[in-house]
C-alpha positions in Angstrom: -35.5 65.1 -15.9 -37.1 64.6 -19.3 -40.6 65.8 -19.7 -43.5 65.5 -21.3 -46.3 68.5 -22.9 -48.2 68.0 -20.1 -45.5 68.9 -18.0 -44.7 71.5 -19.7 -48.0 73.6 -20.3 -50.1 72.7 -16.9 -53.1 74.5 -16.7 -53.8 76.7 -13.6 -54.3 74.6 -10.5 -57.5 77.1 -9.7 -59.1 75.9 -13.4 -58.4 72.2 -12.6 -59.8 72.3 -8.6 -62.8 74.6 -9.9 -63.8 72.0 -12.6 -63.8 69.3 -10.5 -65.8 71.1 -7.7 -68.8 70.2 -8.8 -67.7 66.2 -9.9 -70.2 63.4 -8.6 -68.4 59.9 -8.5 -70.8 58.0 -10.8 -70.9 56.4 -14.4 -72.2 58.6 -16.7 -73.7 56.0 -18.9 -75.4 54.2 -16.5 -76.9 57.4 -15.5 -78.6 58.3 -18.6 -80.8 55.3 -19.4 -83.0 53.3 -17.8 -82.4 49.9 -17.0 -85.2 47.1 -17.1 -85.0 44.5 -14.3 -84.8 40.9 -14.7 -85.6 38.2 -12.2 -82.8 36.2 -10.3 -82.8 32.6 -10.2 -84.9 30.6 -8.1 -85.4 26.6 -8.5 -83.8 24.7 -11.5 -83.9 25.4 -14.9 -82.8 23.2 -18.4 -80.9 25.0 -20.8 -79.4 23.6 -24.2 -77.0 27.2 -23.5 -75.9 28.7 -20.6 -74.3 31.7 -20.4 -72.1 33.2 -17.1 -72.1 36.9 -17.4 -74.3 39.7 -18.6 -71.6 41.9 -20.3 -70.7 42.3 -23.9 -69.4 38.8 -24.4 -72.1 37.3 -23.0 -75.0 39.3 -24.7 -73.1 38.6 -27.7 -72.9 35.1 -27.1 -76.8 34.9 -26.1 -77.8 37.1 -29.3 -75.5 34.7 -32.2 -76.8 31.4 -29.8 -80.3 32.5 -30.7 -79.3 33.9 -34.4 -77.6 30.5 -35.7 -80.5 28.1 -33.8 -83.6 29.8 -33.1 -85.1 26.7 -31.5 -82.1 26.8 -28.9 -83.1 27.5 -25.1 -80.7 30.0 -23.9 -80.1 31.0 -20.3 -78.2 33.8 -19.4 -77.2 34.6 -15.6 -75.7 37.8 -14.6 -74.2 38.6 -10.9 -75.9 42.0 -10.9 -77.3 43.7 -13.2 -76.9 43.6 -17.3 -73.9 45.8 -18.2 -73.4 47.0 -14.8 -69.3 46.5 -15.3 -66.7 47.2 -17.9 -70.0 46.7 -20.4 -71.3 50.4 -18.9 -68.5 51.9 -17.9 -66.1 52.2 -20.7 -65.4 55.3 -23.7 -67.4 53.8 -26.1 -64.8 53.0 -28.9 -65.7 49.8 -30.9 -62.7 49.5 -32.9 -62.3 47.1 -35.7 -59.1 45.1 -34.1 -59.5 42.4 -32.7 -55.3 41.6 -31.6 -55.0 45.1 -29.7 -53.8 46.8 -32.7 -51.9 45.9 -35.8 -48.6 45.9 -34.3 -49.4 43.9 -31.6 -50.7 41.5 -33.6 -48.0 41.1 -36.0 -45.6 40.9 -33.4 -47.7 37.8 -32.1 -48.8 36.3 -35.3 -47.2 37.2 -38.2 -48.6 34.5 -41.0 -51.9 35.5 -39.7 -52.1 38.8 -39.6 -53.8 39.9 -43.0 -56.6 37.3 -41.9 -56.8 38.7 -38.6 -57.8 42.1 -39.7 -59.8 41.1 -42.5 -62.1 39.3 -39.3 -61.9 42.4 -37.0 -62.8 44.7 -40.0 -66.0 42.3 -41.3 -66.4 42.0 -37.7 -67.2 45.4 -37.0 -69.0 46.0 -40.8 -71.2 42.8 -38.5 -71.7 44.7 -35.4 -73.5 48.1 -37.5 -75.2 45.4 -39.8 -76.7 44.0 -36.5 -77.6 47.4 -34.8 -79.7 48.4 -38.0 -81.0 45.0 -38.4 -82.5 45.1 -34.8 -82.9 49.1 -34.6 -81.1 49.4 -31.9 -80.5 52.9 -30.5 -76.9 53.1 -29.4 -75.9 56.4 -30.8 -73.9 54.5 -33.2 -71.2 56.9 -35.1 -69.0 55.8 -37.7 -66.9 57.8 -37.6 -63.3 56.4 -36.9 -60.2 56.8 -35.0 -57.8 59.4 -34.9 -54.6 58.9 -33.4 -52.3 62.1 -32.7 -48.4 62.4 -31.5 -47.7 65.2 -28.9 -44.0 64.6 -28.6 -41.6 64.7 -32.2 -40.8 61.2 -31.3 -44.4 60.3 -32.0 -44.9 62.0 -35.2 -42.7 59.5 -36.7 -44.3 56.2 -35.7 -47.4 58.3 -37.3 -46.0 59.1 -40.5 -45.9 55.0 -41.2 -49.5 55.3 -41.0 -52.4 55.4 -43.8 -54.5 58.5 -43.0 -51.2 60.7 -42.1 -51.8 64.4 -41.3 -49.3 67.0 -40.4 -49.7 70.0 -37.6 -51.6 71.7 -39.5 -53.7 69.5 -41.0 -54.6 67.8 -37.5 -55.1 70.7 -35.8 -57.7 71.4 -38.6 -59.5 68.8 -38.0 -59.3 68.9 -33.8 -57.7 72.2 -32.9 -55.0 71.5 -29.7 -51.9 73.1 -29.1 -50.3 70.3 -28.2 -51.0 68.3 -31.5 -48.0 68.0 -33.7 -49.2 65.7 -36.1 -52.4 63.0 -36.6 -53.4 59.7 -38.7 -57.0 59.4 -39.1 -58.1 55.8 -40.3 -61.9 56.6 -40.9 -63.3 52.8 -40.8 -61.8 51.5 -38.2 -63.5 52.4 -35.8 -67.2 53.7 -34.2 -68.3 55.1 -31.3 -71.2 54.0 -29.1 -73.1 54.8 -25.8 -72.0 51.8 -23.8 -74.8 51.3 -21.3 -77.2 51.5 -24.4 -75.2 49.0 -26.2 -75.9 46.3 -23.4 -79.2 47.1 -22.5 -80.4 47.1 -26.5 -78.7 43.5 -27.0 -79.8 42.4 -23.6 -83.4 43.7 -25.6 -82.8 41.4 -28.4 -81.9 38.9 -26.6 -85.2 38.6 -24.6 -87.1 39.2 -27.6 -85.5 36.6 -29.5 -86.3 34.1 -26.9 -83.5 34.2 -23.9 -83.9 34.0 -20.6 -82.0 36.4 -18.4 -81.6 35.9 -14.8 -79.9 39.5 -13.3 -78.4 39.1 -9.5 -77.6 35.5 -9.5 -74.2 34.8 -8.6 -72.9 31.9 -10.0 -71.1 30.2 -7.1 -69.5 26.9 -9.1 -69.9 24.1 -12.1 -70.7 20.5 -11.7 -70.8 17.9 -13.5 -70.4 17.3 -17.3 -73.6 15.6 -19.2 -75.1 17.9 -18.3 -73.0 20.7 -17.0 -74.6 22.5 -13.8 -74.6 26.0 -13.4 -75.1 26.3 -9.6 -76.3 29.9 -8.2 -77.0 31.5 -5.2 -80.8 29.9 -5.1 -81.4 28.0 -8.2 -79.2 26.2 -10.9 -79.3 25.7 -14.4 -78.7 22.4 -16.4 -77.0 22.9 -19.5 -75.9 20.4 -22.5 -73.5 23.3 -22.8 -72.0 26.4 -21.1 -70.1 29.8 -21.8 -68.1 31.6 -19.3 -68.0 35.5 -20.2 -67.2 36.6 -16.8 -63.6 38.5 -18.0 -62.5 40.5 -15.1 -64.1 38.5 -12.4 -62.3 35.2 -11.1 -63.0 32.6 -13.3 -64.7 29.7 -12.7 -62.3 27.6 -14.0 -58.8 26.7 -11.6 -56.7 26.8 -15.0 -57.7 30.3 -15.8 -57.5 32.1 -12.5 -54.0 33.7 -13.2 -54.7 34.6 -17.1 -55.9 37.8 -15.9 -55.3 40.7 -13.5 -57.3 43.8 -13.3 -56.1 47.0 -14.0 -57.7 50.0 -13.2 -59.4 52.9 -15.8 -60.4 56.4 -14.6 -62.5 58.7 -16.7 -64.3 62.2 -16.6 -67.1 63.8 -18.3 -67.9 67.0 -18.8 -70.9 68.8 -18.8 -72.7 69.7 -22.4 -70.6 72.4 -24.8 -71.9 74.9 -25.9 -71.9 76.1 -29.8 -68.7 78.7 -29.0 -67.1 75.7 -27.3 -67.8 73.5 -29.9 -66.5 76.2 -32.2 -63.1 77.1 -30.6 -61.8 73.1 -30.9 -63.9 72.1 -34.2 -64.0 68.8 -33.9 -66.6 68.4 -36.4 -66.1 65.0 -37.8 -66.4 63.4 -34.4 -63.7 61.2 -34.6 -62.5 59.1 -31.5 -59.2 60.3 -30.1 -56.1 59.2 -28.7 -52.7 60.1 -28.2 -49.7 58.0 -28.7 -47.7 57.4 -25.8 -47.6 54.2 -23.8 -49.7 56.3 -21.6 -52.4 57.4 -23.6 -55.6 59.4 -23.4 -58.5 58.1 -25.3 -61.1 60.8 -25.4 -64.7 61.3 -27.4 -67.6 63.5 -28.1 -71.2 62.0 -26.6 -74.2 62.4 -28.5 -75.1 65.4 -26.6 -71.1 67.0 -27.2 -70.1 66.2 -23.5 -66.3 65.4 -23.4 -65.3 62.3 -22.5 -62.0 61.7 -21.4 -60.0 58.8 -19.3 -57.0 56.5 -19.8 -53.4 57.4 -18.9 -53.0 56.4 -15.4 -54.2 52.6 -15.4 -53.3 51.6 -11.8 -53.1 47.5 -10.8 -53.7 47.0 -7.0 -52.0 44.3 -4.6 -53.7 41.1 -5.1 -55.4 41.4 -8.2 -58.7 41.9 -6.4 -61.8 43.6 -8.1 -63.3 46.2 -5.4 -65.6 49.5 -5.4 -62.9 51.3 -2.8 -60.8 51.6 -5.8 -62.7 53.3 -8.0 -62.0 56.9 -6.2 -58.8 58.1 -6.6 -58.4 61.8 -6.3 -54.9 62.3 -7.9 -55.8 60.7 -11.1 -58.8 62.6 -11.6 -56.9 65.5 -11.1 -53.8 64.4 -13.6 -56.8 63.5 -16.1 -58.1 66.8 -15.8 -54.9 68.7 -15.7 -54.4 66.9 -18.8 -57.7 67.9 -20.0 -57.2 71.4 -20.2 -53.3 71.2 -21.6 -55.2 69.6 -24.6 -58.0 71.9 -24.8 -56.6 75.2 -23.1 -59.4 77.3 -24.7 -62.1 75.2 -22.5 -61.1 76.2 -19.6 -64.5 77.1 -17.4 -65.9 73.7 -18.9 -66.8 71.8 -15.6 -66.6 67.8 -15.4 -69.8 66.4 -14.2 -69.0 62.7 -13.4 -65.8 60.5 -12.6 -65.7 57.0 -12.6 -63.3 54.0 -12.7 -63.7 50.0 -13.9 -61.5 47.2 -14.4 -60.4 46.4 -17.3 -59.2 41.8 -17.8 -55.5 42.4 -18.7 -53.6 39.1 -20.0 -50.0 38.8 -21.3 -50.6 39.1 -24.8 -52.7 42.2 -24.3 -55.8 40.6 -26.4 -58.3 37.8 -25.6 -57.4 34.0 -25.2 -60.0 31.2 -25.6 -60.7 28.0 -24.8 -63.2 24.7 -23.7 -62.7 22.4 -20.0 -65.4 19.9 -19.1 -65.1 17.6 -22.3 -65.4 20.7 -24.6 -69.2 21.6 -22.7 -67.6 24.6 -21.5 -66.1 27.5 -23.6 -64.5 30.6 -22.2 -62.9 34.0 -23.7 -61.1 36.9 -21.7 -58.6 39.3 -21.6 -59.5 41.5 -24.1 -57.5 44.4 -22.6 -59.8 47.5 -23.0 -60.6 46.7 -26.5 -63.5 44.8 -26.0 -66.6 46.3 -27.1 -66.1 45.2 -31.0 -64.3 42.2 -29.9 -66.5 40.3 -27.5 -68.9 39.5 -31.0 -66.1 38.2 -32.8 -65.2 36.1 -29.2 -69.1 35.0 -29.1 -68.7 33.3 -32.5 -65.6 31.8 -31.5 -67.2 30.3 -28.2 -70.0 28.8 -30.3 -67.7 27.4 -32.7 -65.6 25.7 -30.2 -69.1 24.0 -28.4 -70.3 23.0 -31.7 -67.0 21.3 -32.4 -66.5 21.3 -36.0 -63.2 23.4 -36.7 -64.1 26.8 -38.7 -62.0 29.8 -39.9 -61.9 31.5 -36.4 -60.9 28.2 -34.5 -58.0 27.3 -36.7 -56.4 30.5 -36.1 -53.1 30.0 -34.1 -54.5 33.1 -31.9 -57.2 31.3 -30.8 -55.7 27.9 -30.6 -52.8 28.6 -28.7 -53.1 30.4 -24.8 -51.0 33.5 -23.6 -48.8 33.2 -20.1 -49.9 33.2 -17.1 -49.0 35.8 -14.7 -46.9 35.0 -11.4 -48.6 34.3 -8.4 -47.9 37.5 -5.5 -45.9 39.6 -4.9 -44.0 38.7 -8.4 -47.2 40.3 -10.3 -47.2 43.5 -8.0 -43.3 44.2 -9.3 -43.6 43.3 -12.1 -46.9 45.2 -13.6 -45.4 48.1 -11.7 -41.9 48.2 -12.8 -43.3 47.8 -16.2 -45.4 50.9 -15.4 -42.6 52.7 -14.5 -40.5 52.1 -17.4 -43.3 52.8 -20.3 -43.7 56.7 -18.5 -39.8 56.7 -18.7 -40.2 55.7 -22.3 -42.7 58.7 -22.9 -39.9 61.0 -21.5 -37.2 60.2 -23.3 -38.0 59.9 -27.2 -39.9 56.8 -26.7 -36.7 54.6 -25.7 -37.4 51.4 -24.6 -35.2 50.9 -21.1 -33.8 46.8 -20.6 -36.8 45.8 -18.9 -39.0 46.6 -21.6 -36.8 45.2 -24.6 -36.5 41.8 -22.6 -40.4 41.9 -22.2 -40.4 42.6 -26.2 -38.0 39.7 -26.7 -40.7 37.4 -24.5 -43.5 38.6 -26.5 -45.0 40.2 -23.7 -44.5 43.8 -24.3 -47.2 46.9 -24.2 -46.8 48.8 -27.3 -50.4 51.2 -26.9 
């Protein structure tokens, strides 16, 4: 059987068990700030905006609501609390693309591609505009992506790229023995602390004038002039609503099988020291990835812990969103067996938290948008793990679409035009798992593509990380 370097080099299964001894299964993030609390909704409340989720999207969505109309009331009401979700939980990387990468989005949308990037890129020169404006402190880092190959296959598709480095030359910049070549692109892409992210724009928000409601579950819309927003104890009435909810069933009959959820596992490690630090350099604090179809995306925090999570994204039966899944003892050990192939000269380093999230997977692998209720009612999901940078570029599409005049971002076939659904069960189970399947046998073998994934190619539906 073909393999791959991390079959090849395993760490000792005594440094793997010993660095995980000491794991606690909680979100890092959310651990290390604290979180102002919000009333739920009680009664009725009039809103010229209403806004379904208190992630990213719909911060985003509240913040450019308030930015473009200062006199609009804005509500904003949030299941639990704000960033509690994929908003907290993810690694932080808020990359400039806003199609899931260039070749997905060329494959998609050819004619529109040089506009497409130009967007994602001014949207992301938008988003660090936006945290200086407001002085937000989300350990914001410009610092850019690097992406390396671990396989000779890989160091091809890499030489294509702007930014190329050879062994050498990578391992200069981030010393691994199992990097064999790298492309840095150093603007297209900045890390941030994710729970700081939502709380500070959940901060601005408030101060510029929104209300946010935190633990009201919004249980179903009514009507259309106005729409209503009905919760658990209270409602809002709204000339106009935004759904950000992404993961979680929509509200909206049409969109329940856009998405499925697909599960992310991540550890941290505890602090390194300045010999730790030393031994892997690292000293431009890029964010990292590998390139295989199952990747690794791993980053330095503001305080040199190691994140590191991706690789063994796992969809359950029924595309249901629940806590049991979250701990799953033989990823966490593949991601820190991993771990320590990459970084050998760590080994010691202990991992202080795991966690896991859902992450709104649709066909196309970026978001899709879209109104209902007589255009009252705009909606944006599936951004596919790429969402931090790409829920502000999806607020101002939202807003366009409610304010109905047609703009740069709504004429865009991308945004105009929705992906495919996916089947109903048990078709989704074998399919998302056969496709699995065949992208790890594609990692093993020089990065062929088997029949499966070459029809899924030819459908426009294929995962190219």
């Amino acid at each position: 059987m073909s393999t791959t370097v991390f079959d090849r080099r395993p760490p000792s299964a005594g440094a793997v068990a010993d660095a995980l001894s000491t794991t606690q299964p909680a979100v890092f993030w959310l651990d290390d700030v604290e979180r102002p609390r919000h009333p739920s909704l009680r009664g009725e409340v009039r809103a010229d905006l209403a806004v379904v989720g208190g992630g990213y999207a719909g911060l985003w969505t509240a913040v450019r609501a308030k930015e473009r109309d200062p006199e609009r009331r804005v509500v904003l009401v949030e299941a639990a609390g704000i960033g509690w979700a994929a908003s907290g939980r993810n690694g932080g990387f808020c990359e400039a693309s806003i199609t899931h990468g260039r070749e997905n989005g060329v494959t998609r949308w050819p004619k529109e591609i040089d506009r497409l990037e130009r967007l994602g890129a001014e949207n992301l020169d938008d988003i660090e505009a936006t945290v200086g404006r407001y002085g937000m402190d989300v350990d914001f880092e410009r610092t850019g992506a690097l992406s390396v190959a671990t396989e000779p296959h890989q160091v091809e598709w890499l030489r294509e790229e702007e930014g190329f480095l050879d062994t050498d030359a990578v391992r200069a910049e981030v010393d691994s023995p199992t990097y064999l070549a790298g492309a840095w692109d150093k603007r297209s892409n900045a890390l941030v602390h994710p729970a700081k992210l939502a709380l500070e724009l959940a901060r601005v928000a408030a101060e510029l004038g929104v209300e946010i409601f935190e633990h009201s579950p919004v249980r179903g819309l009514e009507g259309t002039h106005p729409v209503s927003v009905r919760t658990e104890h209270g409602r809002v009435l709204a000339r106009d609503v935004v759904l950000a909810t992404n993961v979680f069933p929509s509200l909206l009959k049409r969109n329940r099988l856009m998405t499925v959820p697909v599960y992310d596992y991540v550890l941290m490690t505890e602090p390194l020291d300045a010999e730790q630090l030393a031994g892997i350099g690292w000293s431009h604090r890029q964010g990292l990835s590998d390139s295989a179809n199952q990747f690794h995306y791993y980053r330095l925090t503001a305080g040199n812990r190691i994140l590191f999570g991706g690789y063994d994204a796992v969809y359950h039966y029924g595309g249901r969103v629940r806590s049991r899944y979250e701990d799953r003892p033989e990823t966490y050990r593949t991601l820190a067996e991993h771990f320590f192939t990459t970084f050998p000269q760590l080994e010691g380093l202990r991992f202080t938290h795991r966690w896991a999230g859902a992450i709104d997977t649709c066909t196309r692998f970026c978001a899709y948008y879209g109104t209902a209720r007589e255009g009252r009612v705009a909606y944006a999901a599936g951004f596919t793990g790429l969402g931090v940078g790409a829920t502000r570029f999806a607020a101002d599409v939202m807003l366009d679409l409610l304010e109905g005049a047609p703009t740069e971002r709504t004429e865009l076939e991308m945004v105009r035009r929705r992906p495919l659904p996916f089947p109903p069960e048990p078709a989704a189970a074998i399919g998302i798992n056969l496709t699995r399947r065949s992208l790890d046998r594609a990692d093993r073998h020089g990065g062929r593509r088997d029949v499966l994934l070459r029809t899924l190619d030819a459908l426009g539906l294929g995962f190219d990380s």
